[in-house]
MIRO-45143 format. One record per residue: x, y, z of N, C-alpha, C, O in turn; residue in one letter. Coordinates in pm, whole numbers. Example, Ala and Ser with C-alpha at 12.3 -4.5 7.8 and 13.67 -1.06 7.14 Angstrom:
<nodes>
> 1319, -569, 780, 1230, -450, 780, 1320, -330, 780, 1424, -332, 846, a
> 1285, -225, 708, 1367, -106, 714, 1290, 3, 787, 1341, 114, 804, s
</nodes>
This chain:
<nodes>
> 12299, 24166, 2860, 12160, 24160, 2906, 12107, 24018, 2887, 12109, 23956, 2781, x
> 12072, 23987, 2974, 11978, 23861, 2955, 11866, 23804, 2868, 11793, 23888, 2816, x
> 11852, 23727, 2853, 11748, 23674, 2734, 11644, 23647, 2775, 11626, 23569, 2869, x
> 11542, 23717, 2701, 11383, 23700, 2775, 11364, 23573, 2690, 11357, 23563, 2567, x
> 11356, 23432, 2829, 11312, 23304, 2738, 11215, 23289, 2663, 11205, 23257, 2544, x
> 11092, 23331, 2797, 10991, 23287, 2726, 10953, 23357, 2579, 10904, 23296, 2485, x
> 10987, 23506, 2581, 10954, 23583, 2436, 11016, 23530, 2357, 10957, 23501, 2254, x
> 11151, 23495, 2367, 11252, 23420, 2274, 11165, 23303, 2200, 11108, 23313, 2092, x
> 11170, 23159, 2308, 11129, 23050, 2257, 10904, 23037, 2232, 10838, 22941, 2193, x
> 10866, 23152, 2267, 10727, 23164, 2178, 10734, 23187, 2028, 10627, 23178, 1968, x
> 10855, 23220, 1951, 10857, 23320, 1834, 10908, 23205, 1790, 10882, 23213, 1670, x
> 10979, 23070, 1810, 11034, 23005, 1735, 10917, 22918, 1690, 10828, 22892, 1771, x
> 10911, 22856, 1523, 10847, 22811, 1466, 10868, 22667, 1476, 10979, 22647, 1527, x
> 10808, 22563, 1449, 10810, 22443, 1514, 10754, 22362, 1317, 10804, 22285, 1236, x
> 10605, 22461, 1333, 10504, 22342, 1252, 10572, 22419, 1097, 10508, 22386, 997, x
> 10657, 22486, 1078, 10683, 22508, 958, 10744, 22392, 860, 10727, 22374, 740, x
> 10819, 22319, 956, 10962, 22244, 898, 10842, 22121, 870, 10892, 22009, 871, x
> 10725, 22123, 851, 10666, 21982, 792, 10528, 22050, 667, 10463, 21989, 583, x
> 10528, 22166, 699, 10401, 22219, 624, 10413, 22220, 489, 10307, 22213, 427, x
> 10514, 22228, 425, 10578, 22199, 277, 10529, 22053, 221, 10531, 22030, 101, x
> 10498, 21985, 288, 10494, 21857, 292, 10553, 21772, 241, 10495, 21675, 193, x
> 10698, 21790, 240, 10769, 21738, 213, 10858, 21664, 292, 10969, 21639, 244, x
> 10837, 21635, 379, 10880, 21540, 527, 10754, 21511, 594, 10666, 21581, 647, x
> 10778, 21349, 571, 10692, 21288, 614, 10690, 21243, 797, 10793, 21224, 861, x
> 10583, 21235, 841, 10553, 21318, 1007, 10589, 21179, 1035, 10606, 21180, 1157, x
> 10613, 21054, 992, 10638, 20939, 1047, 10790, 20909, 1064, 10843, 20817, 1127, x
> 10853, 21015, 987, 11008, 20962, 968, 11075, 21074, 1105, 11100, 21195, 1105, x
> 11085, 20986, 1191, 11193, 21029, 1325, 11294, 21092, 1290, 11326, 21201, 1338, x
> 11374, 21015, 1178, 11493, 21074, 1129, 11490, 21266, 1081, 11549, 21367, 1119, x
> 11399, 21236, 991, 11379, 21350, 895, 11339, 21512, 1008, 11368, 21632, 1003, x
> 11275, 21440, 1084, 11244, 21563, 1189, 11364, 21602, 1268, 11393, 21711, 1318, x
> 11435, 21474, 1268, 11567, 21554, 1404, 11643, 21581, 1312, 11732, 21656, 1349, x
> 11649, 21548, 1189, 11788, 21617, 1125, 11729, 21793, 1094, 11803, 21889, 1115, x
> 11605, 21807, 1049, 11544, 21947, 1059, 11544, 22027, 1173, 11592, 22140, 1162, x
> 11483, 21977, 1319, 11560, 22016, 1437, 11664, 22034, 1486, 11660, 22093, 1594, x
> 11755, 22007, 1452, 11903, 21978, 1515, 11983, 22072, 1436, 12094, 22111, 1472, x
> 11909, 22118, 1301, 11990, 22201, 1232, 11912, 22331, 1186, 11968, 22437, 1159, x
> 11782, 22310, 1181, 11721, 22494, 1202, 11684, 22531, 1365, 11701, 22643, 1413, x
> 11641, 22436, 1424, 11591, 22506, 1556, 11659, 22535, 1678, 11645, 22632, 1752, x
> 11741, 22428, 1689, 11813, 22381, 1819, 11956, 22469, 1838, 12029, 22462, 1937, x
> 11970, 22521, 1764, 12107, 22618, 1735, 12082, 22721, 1815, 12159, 22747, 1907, x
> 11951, 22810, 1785, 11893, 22913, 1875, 11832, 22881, 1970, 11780, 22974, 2032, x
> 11808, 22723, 2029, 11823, 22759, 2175, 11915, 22711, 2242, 11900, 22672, 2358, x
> 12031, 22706, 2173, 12152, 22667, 2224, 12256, 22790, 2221, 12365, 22760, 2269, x
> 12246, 22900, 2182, 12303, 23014, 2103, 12365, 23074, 2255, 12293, 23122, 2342, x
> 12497, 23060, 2263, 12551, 23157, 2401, 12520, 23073, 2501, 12543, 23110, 2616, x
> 12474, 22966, 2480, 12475, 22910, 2647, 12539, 22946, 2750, 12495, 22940, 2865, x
> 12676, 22996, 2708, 12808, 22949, 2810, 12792, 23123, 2902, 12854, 23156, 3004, x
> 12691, 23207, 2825, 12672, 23323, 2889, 12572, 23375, 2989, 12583, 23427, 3100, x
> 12432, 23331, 2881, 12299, 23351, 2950, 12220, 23263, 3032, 12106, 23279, 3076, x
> 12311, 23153, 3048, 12266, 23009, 3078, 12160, 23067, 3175, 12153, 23168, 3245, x
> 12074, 22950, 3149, 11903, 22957, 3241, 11897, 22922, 3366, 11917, 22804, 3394, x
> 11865, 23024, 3477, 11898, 22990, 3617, 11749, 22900, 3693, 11724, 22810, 3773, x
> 11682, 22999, 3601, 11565, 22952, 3699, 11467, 22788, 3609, 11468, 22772, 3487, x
> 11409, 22710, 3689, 11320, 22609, 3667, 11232, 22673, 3547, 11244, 22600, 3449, x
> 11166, 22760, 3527, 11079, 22779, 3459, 11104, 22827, 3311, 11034, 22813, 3211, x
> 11258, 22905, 3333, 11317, 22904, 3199, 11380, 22791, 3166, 11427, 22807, 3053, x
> 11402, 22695, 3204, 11448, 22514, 3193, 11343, 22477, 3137, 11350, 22435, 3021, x
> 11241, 22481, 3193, 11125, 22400, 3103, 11051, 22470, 2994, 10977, 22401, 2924, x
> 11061, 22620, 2968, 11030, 22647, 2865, 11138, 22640, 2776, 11095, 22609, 2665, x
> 11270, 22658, 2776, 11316, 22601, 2652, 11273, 22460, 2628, 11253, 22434, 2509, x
> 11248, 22335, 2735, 11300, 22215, 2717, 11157, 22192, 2588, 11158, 22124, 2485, x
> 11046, 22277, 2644, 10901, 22233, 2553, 10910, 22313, 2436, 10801, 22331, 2382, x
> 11042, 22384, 2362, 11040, 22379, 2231, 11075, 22210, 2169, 10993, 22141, 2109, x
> 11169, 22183, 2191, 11218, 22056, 2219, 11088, 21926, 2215, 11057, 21840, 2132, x
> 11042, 21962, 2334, 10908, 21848, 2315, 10784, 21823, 2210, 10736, 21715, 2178, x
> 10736, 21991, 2154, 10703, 22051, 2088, 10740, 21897, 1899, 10679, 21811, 1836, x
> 10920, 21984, 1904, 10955, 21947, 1799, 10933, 21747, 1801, 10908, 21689, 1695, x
> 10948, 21674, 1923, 10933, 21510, 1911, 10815, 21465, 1887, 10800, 21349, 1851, x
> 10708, 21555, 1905, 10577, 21513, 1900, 10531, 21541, 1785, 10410, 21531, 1767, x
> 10647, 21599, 1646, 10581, 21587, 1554, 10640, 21431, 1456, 10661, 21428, 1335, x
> 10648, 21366, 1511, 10638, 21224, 1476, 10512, 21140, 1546, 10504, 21113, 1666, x
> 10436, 21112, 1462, 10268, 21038, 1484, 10318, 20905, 1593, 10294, 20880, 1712, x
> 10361, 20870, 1538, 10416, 20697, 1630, 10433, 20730, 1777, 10398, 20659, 1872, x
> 10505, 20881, 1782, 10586, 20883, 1926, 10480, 20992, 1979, 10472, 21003, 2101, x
> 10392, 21080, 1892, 10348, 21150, 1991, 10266, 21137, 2158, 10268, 21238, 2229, x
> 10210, 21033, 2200, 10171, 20996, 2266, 10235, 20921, 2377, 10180, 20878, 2478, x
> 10377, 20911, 2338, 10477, 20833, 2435, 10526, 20937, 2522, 10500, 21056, 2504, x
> 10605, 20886, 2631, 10672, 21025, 2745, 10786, 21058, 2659, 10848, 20990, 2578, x
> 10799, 21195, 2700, 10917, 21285, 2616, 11047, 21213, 2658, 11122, 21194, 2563, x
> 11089, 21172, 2771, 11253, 21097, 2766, 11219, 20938, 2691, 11321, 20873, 2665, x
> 11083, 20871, 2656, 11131, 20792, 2568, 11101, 20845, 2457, 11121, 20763, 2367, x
> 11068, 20926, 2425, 11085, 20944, 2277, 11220, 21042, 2214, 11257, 21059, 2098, x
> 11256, 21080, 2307, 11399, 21149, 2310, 11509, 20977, 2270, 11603, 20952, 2195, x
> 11431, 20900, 2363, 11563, 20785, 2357, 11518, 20698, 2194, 11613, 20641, 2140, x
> 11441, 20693, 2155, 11389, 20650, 2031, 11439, 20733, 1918, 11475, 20684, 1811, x
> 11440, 20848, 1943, 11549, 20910, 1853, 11661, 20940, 1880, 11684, 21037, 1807, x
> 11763, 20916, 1949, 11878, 20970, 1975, 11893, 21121, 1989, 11978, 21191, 1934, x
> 11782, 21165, 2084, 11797, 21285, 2100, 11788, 21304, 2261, 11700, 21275, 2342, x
> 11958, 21385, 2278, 11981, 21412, 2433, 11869, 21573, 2444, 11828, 21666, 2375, x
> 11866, 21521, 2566, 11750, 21678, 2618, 11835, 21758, 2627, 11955, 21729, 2630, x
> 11786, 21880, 2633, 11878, 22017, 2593, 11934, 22070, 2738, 11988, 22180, 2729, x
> 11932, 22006, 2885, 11974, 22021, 2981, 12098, 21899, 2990, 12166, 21916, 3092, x
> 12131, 21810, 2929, 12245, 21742, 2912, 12335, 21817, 2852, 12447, 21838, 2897, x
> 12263, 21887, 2684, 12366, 21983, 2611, 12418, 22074, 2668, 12538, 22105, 2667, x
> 12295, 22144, 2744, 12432, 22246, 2815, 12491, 22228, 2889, 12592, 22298, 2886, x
> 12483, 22123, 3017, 12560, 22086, 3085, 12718, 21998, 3034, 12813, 21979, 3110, x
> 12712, 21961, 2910, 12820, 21875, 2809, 12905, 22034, 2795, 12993, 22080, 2868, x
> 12843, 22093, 2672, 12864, 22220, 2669, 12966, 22319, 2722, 13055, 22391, 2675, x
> 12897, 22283, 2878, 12995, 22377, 3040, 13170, 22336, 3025, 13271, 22407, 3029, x
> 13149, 22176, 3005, 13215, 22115, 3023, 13346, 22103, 2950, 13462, 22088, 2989, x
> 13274, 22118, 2794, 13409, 22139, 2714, 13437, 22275, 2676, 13510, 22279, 2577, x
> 13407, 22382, 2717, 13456, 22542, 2753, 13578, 22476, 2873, 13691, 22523, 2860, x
> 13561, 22387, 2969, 13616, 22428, 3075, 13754, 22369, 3005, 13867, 22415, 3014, x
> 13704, 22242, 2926, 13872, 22184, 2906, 13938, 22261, 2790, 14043, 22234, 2733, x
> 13858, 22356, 2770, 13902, 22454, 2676, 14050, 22540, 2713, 14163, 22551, 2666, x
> 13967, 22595, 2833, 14038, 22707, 2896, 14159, 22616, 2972, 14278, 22648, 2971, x
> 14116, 22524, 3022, 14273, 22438, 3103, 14369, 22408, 3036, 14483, 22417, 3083, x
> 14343, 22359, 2892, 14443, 22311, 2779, 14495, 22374, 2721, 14584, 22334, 2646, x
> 14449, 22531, 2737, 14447, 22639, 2655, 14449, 22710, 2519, 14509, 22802, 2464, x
> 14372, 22637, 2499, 14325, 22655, 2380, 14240, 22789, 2338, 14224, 22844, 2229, x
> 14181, 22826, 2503, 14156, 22977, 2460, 14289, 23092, 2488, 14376, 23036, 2555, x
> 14317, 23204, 2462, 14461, 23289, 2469, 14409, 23376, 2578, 14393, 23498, 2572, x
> 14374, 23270, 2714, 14330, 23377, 2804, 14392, 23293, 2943, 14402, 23171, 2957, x
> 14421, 23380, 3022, 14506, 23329, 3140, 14379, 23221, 3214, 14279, 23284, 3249, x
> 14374, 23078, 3238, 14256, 23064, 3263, 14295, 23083, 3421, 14194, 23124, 3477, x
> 14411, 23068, 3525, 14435, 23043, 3637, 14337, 23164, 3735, 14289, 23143, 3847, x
> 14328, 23278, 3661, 14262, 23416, 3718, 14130, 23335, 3724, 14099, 23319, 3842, x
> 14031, 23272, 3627, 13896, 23280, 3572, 13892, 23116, 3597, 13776, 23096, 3561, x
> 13923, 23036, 3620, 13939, 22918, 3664, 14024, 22825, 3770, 14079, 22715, 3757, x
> 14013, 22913, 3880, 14154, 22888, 3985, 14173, 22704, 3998, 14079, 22637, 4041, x
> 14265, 22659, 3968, 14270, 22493, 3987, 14325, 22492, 4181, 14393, 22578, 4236, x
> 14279, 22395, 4229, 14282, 22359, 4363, 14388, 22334, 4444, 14434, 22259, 4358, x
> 14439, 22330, 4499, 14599, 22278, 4556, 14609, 22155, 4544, 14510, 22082, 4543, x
> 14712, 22119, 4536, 14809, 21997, 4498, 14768, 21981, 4603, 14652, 22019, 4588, x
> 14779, 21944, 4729, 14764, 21843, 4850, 14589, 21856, 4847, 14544, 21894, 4955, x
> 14535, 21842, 4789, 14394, 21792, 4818, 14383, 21680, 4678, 14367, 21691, 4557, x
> 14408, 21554, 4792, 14396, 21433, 4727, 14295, 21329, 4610, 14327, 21257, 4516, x
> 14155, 21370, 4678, 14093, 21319, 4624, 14019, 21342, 4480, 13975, 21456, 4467, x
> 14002, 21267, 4385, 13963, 21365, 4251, 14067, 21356, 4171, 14166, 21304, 4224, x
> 14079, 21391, 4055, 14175, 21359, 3970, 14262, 21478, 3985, 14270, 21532, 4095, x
> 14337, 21527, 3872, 14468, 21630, 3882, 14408, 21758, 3833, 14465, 21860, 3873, x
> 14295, 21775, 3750, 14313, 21927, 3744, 14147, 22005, 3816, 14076, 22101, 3785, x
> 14145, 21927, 3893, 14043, 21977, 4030, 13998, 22162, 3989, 14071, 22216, 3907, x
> 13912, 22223, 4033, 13909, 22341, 4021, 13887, 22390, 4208, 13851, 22318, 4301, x
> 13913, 22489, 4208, 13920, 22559, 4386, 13769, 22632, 4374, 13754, 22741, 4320, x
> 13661, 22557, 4430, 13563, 22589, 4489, 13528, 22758, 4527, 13562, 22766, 4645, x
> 13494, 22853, 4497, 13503, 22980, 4561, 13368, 23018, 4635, 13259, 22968, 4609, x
> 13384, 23085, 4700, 13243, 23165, 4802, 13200, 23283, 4734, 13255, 23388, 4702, x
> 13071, 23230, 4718, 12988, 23325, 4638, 12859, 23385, 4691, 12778, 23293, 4686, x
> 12813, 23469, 4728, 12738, 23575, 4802, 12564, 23575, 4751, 12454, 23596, 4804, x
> 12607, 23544, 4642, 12421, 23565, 4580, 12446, 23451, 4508, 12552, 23390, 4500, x
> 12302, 23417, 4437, 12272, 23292, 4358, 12274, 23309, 4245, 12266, 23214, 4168, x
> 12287, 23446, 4197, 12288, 23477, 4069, 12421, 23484, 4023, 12437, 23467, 3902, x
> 12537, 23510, 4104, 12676, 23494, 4092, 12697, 23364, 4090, 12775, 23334, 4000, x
> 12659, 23273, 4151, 12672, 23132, 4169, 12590, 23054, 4026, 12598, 22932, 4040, x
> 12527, 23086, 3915, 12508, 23086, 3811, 12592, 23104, 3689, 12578, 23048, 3580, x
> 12709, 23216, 3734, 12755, 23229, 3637, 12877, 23093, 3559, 12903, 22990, 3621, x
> 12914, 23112, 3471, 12999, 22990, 3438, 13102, 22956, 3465, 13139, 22844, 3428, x
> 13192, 23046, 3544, 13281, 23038, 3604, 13246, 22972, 3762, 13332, 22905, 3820, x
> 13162, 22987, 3802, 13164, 22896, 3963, 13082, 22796, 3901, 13128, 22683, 3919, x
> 12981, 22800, 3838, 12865, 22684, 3790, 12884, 22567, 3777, 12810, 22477, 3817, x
> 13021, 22551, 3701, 13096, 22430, 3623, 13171, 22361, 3734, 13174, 22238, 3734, x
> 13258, 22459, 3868, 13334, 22366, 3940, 13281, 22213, 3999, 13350, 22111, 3995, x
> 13166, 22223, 4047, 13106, 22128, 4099, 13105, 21989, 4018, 13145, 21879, 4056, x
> 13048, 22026, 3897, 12994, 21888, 3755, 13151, 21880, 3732, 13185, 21767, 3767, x
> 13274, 21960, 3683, 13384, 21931, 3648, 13455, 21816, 3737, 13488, 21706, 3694, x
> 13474, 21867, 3885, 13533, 21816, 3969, 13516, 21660, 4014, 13603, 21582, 4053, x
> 13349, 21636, 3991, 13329, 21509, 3979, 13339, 21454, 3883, 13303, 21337, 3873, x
> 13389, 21519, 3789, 13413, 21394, 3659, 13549, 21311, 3691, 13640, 21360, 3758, x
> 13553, 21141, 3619, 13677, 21082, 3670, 13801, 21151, 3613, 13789, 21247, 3536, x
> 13903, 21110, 3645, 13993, 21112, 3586, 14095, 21049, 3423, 14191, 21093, 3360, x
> 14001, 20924, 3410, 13970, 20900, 3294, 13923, 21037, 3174, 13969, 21034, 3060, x
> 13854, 21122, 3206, 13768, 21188, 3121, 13859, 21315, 3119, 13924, 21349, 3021, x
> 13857, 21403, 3278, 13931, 21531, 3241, 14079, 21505, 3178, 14115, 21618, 3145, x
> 14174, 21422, 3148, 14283, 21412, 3133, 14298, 21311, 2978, 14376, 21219, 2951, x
> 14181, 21382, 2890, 14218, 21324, 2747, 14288, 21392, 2675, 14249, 21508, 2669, x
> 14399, 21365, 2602, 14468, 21449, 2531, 14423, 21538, 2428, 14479, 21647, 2408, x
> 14311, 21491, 2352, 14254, 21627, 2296, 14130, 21643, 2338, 14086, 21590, 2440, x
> 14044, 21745, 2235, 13917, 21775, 2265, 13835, 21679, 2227, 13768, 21621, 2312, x
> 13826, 21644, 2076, 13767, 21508, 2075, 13764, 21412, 2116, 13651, 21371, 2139, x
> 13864, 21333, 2146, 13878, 21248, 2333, 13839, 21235, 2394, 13789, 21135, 2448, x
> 13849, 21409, 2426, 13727, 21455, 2537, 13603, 21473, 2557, 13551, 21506, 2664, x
> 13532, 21446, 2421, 13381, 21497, 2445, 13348, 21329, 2405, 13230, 21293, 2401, x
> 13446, 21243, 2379, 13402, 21082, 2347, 13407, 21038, 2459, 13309, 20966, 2479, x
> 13483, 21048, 2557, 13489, 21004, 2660, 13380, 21092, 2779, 13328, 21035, 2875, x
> 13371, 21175, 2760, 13243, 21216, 2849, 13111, 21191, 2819, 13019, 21201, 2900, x
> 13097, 21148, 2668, 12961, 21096, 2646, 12919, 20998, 2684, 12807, 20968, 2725, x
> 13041, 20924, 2666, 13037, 20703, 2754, 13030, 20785, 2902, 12919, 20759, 2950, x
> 13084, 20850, 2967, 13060, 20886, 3083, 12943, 20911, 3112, 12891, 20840, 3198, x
> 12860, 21026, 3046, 12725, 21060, 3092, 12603, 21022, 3017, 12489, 21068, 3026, x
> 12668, 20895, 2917, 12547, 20852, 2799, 12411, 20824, 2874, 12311, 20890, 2844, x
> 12408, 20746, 2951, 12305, 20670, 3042, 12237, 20805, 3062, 12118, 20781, 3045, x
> 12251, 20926, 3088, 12235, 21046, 3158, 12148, 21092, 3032, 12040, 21146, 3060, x
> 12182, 21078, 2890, 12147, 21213, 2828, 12014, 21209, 2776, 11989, 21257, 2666, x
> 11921, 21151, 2852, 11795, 21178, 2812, 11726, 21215, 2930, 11610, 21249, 2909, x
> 11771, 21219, 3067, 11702, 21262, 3178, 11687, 21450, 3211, 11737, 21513, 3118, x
> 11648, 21511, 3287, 11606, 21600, 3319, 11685, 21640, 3475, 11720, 21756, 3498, x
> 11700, 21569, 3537, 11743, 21600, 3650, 11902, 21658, 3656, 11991, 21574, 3642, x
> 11935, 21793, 3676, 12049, 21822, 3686, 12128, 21793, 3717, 12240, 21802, 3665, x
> 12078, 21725, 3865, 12198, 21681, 4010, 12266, 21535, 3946, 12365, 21486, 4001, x
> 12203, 21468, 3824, 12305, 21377, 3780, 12406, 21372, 3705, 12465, 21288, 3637, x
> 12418, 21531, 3743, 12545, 21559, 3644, 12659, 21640, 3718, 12767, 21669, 3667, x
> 12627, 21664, 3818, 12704, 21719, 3967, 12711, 21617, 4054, 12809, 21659, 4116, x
> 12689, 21537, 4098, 12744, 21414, 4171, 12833, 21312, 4094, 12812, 21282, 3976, x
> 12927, 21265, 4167, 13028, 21170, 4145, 12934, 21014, 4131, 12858, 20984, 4223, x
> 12943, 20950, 4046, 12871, 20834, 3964, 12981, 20719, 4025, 13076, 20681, 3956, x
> 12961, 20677, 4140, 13027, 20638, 4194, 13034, 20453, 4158, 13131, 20377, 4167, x
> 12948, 20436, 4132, 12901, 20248, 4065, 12910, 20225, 3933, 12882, 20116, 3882, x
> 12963, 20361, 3846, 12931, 20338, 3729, 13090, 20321, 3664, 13201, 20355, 3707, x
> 13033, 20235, 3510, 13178, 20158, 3481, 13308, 20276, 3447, 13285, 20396, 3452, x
> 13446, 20222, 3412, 13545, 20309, 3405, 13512, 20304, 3225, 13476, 20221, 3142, x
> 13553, 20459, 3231, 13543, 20481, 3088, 13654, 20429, 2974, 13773, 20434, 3007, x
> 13623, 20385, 2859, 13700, 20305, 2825, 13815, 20433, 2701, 13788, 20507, 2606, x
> 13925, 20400, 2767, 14017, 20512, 2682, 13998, 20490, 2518, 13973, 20383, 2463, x
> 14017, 20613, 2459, 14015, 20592, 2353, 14067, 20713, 2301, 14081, 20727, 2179, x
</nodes>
C-alpha cells in the first residue's frame, strides 16, 4: 500500500531537535548532522518501493527538508538550493534518484540472489550507442506502471557514461556517480538526471 505523504511528513517533528537547547541555531553543522540522522531516514525509508509519482508529493517531502535548513538563523532567509549548497546538503530528489541507481548496479553485479535478467532485461548487443550494460526500454500502458522501479530507472541508468556503470565495486560506484552528478545535487529538476550530460567532464576513475 502506498504511503499517505502528506499524513506521513505532517507528523514528523522538525523544532524538537533544537528545543533542548542544546544546539545552537547558528551551527549549520550541528543541524545536518541531527537531520541526516533522526529525520531524513524516514523520508527516505523504502524509496526503491513507494517512490513519489506525483509533483505534490515531491514537494511535500522536499519542505520537510526546507523546514529542517531554515533552522539555521544566517541561512534562513537565503533560497533553499543555496542553502542546501552552504551546507552540503543534496535535496532529497537527487537521493532518490542516486538511490535508483545503486539498487540497479546492485541487481546487474549481483549482488542481490535474484535473477535480475527477468526484472531488469539488458538491451541487445548490436545497439551501439551507450555503454555495455544498457537496459531494454519496455512499453508500458499506464503511468503508474511507468513509476514503478523497474521501468523508472531505465532511462537515468542508460544515460549514465560508461565511466560510471562499469566500476568494479559499489563504492566506485557511488564515487564515481557523485563526480558525475555533483554539479546536480542541489537542484530540483528531475530531467537532469535522465538526460545524457553531454559537455560535461569525463569522470575521473578511481
Amino acid at each position: 500500500m502506498l504511503l499517505a505523504v502528506h499524513r506521513y511528513t505532517t507528523k514528523i517533528k522538525i523544532c524538537p531537535l533544537t528545543e533542548s537547547g542544546q544546539v545552537p541555531l547558528s551551527d549549520p553543522l550541528s543541524i545536518k548532522t541531527l537531520y541526516t540522522a533522526l529525520v531524513r531516514p524516514h523520508l527516505e525509508y523504502a524509496n526503491v518501493v513507494w517512490y513519489p509519482r506525483y509533483k505534490k508529493d515531491i514537494e511535500q517531502l522536499e519542505r520537510v527538508q526546507r523546514r529542517a535548513t531554515k533552522l539555521v538563523c544566517r541561512l534562513r532567509h537565503v533560497p533553499y538550493e543555496s542553502r542546501l549548497q552552504q551546507m552540503e546538503l543534496p535535496c532529497l530528489v537527487y537521493r532518490r534518484y542516486r538511490g535508483d541507481k545503486i539498487e540497479v548496479f546492485k541487481y546487474l553485479r549481483g549482488i542481490f540472489s535474484v535473477c535480475s535478467a527477468e526484472l531488469l532485461p539488458r538491451a541487445p548487443v548490436s545497439v551501439s550507442r551507450g555503454h555495455d550494460y544498457k537496459l531494454t526500454k519496455r512499453h508500458c500502458r499506464t503511468h503508474a506502471r511507468l513509476s514503478f522501479f523497474f521501468f523508472r530507472v531505465v532511462s537515468s541508468w542508460n544515460s549514465l557514461p560508461s565511466d560510471v556503470v562499469s566500476a568494479p565495486s559499489l563504492n566506485t560506484f557511488k564515487g564515481r556517480l557523485d563526480k558525475y552528478w555533483g554539479h546536480h545535487c542541489y537542484s530540483l529538476d528531475p530531467s537532469l538526471f535522465v538526460r545524457r550530460q553531454v559537455n560535461s567532464q569525463q569522470v575521473t576513475l578511481a
